[in-house]
N, C-alpha and C positions, 0 to 999 in steps of 0.2 A: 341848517334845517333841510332846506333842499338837498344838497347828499343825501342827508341819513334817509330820506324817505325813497328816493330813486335805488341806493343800495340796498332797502329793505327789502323792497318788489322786486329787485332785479335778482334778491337772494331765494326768494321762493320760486322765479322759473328754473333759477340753478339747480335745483333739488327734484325738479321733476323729473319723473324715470322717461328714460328715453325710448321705450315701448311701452305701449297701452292695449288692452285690448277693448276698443274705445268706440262707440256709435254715439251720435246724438240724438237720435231716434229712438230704435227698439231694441237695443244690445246694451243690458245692464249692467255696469262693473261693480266693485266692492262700494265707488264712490259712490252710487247714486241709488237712488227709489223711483221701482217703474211699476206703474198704473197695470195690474196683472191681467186687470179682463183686457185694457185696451192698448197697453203696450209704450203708451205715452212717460220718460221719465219725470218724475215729478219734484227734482230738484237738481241744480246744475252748480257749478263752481268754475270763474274763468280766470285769468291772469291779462291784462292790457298795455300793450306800449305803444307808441308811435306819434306821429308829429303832430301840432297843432298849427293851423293860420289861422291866427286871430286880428282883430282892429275893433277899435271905440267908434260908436257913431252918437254925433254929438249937433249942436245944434250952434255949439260954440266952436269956430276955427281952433280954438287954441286946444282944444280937445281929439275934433274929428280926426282921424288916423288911418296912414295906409297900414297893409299889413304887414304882421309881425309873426316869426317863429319860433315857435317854441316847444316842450314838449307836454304826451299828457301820458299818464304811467298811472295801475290801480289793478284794483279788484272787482269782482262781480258776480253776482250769485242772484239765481232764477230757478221759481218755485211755481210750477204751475197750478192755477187758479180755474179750470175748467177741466172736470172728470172724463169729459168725451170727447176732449181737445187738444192739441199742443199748443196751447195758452199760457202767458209765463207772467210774472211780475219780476221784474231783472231790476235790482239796486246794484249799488256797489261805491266805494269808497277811490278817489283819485286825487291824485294831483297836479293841475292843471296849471298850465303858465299861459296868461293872457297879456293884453297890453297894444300897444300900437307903434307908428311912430310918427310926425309931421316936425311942419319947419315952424321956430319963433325966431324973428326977427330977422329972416335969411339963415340962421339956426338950427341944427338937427336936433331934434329934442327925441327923446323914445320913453315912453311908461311903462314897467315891467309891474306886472299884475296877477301874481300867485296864489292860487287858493284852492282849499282843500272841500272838492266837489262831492253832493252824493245825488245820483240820477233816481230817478224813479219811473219807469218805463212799461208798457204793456208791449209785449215782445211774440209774436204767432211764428211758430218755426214749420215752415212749410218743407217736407222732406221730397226731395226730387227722386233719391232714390237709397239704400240704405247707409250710403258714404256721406252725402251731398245733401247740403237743407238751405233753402232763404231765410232770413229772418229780418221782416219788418218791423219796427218798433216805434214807439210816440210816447209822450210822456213829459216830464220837466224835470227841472234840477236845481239844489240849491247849491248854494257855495260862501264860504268864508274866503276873507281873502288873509291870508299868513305871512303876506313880505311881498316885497320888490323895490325898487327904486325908477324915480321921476329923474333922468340924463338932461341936462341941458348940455350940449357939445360947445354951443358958444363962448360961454363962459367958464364952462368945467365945473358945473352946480350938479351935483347929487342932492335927494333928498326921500326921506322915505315915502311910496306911495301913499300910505295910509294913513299920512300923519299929514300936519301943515295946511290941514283943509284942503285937501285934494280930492280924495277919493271915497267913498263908505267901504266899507270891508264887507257889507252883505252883497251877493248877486241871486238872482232868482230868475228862470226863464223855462222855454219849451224846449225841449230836445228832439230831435225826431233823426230818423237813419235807416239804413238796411246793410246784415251782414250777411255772411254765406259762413258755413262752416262746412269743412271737408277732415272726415275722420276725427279725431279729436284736435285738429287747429280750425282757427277761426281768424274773420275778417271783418271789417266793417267802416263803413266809410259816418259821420255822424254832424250833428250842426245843430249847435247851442244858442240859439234866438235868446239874448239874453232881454228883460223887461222888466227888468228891476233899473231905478235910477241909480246910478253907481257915481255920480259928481255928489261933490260937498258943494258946492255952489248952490246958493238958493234959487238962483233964477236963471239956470241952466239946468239942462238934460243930457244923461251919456249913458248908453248901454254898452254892453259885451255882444262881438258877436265872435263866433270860433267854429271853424270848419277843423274835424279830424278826422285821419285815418289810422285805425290803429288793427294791431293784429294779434295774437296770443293764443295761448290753449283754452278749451275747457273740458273738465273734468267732474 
């Protein structure tokens, strides 16, 4: 499952043409709709790849985790929401590898925690000059979790995350971040405050937390 979704994403950057004649600003292509009295495009389409560092913070030792990497790969599309602004609402479709890792019993143990994320984001794209833009964003995100496996090293125990009373398979949290785009690539560094409880334990607490940087086109 993991392949098929990384080589899906990774087949739609293959196919982009390798010139554009591309502004994020005020130079509209066939892909997009620009705001004509005021120049603003009024919808965007992106591609995402790059690394995650994630970890659990928990209230329980056997949970709390240093960090773990992984990656995060997806989609993203933003539709501006104010007529006299560059104001966007940016979702998008990912899939994110979370998890941690800590020691049981002198034991390397690591939780691998894969889930298929959709952000939901207010995104201001502040143009420095007609190449070059900032893009501050805030917002939340949910997530499903789709696979992984709980490593005991000690003993050589596998076991699926999401099974065995380990883990919920929902997450839910804040997201906030700032990208820059230049020409039709893009950048942006991102962090998932996760606050949803994600332990099956009833008298424990464990959330997601996950720093990324990812980079990609948008068109």
């Amino acid at each position: 499952m993991k392949k098929m979704i990384i080589v899906a994403v990774l087949s739609l950057f293959a196919i982009l043409p390798t010139e554009a004649q591309y502004r994020i600003g005020r130079y509209p292509t066939s892909h997009s709709r620009v705001n004509q009295r005021y120049g603003y495009r009024e919808n965007f389409f992106g591609l995402r790849i790059g690394p995650a560092f994630t970890s659990v913070h928990s209230d329980d030792s056997y949970l709390d985790s240093g960090l773990q990497t992984g990656i995060n790969i997806g989609m993203a599309a933003g539709f501006n929401i104010a007529y006299r602004a560059p104001l966007y609402l940016e979702t998008g479709l990912y899939y994110t590898e979370k998890g941690g890792n800590t020691k049981f019993d002198g034991a390397k143990m690591t939780y691998d925690l894969n889930y298929i994320e959709v952000p939901l984001v207010i995104k201001y794209i502040y143009e420095v000059d007609p190449d070059f833009n900032i893009q501050p964003f805030l917002g939340v995100y949910g997530a499903v979790g789709i696979g992984g496996k709980v490593k005991n090293f000690g003993n050589r125990v596998a076991a699926s995350s999401f099974s065995n009373d380990l883990f919920h398979r929902g997450d839910a949290g804040i997201r906030i971040g700032c990208g820059v785009g230049f020409d039709m690539f893009y950048a942006d560094m991102t962090y998932d405050l996760g606050l949803a409880n994600i332990s099956d334990d009833s008298f424990d607490t464990a959330t997601n937390g996950a720093f990324m940087i990812n980079i990609g086109m948008n068109f």
